[in-house]
Every structure is written in C-alpha cells, then in structure tokens.
KEKOLRO-413061 format. One record per residue: y, z, x of N, C-alpha, C in turn. Coordinates in nm, 4 decimals. Layout:
REM KEKOLRO-413061
R/n.yy/n.zz/n.xx/ca.yy/ca.zz/ca.xx/c.yy/c.zz/c.xx
R/Y/Z/X/Y/Z/X/Y/Z/X
...
REM end
This chain:
REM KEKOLRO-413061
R/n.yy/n.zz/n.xx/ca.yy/ca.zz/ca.xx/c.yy/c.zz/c.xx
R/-0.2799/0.1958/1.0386/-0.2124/0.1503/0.9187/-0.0912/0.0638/0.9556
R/-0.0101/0.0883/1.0272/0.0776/0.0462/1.0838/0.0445/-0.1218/1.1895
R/-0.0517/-0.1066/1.2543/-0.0829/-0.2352/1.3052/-0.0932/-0.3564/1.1562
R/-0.2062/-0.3201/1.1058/-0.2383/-0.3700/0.9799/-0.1117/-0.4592/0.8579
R/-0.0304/-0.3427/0.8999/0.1174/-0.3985/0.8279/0.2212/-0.4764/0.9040
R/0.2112/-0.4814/1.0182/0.2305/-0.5663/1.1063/0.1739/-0.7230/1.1354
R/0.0865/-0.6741/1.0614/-0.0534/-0.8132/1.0806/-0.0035/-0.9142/0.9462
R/-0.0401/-0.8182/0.8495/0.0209/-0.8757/0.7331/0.1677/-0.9295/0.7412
R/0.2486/-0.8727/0.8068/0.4103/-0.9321/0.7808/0.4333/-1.0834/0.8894
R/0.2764/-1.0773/0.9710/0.3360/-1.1934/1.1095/0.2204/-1.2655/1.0140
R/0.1506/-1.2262/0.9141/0.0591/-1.3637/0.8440/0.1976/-1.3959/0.7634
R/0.2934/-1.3526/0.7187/0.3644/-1.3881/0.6278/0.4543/-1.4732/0.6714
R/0.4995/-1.4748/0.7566/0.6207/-1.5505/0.8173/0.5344/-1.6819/0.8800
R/0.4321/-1.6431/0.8978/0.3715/-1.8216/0.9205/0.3913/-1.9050/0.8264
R/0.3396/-1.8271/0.6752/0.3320/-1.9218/0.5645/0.4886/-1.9382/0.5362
R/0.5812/-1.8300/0.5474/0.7443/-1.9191/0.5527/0.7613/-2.0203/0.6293
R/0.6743/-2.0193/0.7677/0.7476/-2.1219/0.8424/0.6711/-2.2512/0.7466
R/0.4972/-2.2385/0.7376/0.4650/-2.4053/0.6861/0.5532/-2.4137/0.5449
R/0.6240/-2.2918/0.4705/0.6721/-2.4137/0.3376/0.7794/-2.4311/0.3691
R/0.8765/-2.3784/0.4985/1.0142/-2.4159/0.4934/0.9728/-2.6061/0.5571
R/0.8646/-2.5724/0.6583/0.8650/-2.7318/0.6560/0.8310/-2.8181/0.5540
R/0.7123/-2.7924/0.4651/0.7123/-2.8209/0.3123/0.8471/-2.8747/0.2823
R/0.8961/-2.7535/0.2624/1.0828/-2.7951/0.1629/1.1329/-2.8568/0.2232
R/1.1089/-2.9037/0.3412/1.1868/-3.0301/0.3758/1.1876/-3.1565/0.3748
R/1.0456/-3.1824/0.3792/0.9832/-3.3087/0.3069/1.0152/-3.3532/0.1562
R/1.0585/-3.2289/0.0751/1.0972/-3.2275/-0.0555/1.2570/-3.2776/-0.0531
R/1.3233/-3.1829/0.0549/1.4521/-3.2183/0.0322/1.4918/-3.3503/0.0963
R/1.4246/-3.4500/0.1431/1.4369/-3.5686/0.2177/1.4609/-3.6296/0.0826
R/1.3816/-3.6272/-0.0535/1.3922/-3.6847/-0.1825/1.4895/-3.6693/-0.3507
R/1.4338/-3.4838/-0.2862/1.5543/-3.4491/-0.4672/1.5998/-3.3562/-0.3820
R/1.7521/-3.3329/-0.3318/1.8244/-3.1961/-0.2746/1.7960/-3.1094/-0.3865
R/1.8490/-3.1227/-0.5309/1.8563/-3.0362/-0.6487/1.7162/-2.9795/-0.6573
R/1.6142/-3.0439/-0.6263/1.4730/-2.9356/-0.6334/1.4682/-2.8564/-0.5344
R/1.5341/-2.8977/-0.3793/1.4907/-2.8035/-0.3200/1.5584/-2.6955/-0.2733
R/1.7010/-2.6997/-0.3164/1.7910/-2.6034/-0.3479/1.7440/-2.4599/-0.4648
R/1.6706/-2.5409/-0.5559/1.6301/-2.4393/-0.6811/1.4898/-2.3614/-0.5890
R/1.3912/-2.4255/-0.5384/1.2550/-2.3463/-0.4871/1.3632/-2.2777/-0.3720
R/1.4499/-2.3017/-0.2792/1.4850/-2.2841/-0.2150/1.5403/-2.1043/-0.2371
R/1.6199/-2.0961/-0.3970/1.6890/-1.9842/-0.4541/1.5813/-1.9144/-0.4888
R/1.4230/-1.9392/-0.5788/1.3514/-1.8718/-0.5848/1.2703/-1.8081/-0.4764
R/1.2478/-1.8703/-0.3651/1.1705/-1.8312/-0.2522/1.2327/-1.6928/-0.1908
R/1.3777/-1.7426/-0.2122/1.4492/-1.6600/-0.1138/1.4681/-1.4890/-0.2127
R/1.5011/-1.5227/-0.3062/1.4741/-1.4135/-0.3833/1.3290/-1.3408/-0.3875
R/1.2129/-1.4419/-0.4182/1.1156/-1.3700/-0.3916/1.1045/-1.2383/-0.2765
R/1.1383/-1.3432/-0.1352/1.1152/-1.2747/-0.0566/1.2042/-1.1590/-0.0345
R/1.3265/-1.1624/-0.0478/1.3953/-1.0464/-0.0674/1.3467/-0.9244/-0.1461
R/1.3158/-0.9100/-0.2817/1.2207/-0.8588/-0.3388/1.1152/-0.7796/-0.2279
R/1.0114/-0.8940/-0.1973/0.9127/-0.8431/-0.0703/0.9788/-0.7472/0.0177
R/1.0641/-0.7950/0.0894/1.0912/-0.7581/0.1961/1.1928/-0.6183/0.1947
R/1.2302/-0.5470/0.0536/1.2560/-0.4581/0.0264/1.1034/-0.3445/-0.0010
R/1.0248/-0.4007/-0.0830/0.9599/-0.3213/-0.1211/0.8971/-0.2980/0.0188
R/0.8508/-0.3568/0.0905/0.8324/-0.3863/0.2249/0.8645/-0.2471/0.3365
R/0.9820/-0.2557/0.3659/1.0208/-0.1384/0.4286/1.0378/-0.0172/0.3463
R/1.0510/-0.0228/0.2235/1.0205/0.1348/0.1036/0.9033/0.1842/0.1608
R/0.7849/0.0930/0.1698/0.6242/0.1184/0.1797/0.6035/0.1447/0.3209
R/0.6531/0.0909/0.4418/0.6531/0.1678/0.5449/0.7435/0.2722/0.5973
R/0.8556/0.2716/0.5104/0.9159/0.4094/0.5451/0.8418/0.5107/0.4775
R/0.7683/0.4886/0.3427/0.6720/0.5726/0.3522/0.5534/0.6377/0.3710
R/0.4819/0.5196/0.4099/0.3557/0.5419/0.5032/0.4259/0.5702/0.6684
R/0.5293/0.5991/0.6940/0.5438/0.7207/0.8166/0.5455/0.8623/0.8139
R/0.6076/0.8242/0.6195/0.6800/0.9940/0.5860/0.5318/1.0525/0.5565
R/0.4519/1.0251/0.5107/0.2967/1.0524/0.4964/0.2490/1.0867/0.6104
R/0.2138/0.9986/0.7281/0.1597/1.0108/0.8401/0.2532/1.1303/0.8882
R/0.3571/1.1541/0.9021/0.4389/1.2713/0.9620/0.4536/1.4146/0.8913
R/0.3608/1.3824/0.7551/0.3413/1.5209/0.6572/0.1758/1.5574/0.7342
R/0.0830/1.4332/0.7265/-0.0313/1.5097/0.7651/-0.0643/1.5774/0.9191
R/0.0430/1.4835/0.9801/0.0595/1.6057/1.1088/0.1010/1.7515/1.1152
R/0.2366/1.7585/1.0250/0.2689/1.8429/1.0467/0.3709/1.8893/1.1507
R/0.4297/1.9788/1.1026/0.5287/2.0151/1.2299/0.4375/2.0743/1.3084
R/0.5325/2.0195/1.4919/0.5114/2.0557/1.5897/0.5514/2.1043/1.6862
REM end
C-alpha cells in the first residue's frame, strides 16, 4: 500500500513539473494569468497534500492495528 502511494505522489510531481513549465510559457505573455492559475494550483495542491499525509498517517495507523501489539 505504501509503495503504491509513493508511486502515485512521484506520478504527481511530474505533472507539477510539466505545468510549472506550461506556466511559464503563459507567463512570458499575461503575468496576471499566471499569477491567478499560479494561486489556484498552489492551493489545490495544498489541499492534496494535506489530505495526503491524513491518508497515510492513516493507512499506518491501520496497518499497525492489524498487526497488533508485539
């Protein structure tokens, strides 16, 4: 489970890296647009990247209930 979520978070940061280059091609033309995608992205991902570690701090607390103490 844990690899898997790992997999998913290094597919994710690829697609940050191609739109931060994206947004730059944008911001070569209108700064004011790419300041605004710039505020939504970043919020998005904040968002993500909270719920993010909620969901693997609790898929450990799970994995460490079905073990069990040892």
């Amino acid at each position: 489970m844990k690899l898997l979520s790992s997999l998913g978070s290094a597919l994710s940061l690829m697609f940050v890296a191609v739109a931060l280059f994206k947004l730059r091609s944008v911001a070569l033309f209108r700064a004011d647009v790419a300041v605004c995608i710039w505020a939504f992205a970043s919020a998005l991902g904040l968002t993500f990247g909270v719920y993010f570690v909620y969901l693997r701090n609790r898929i450990a607390e799970l994995e460490k209930r079905l073990t069990g103490p040892e």
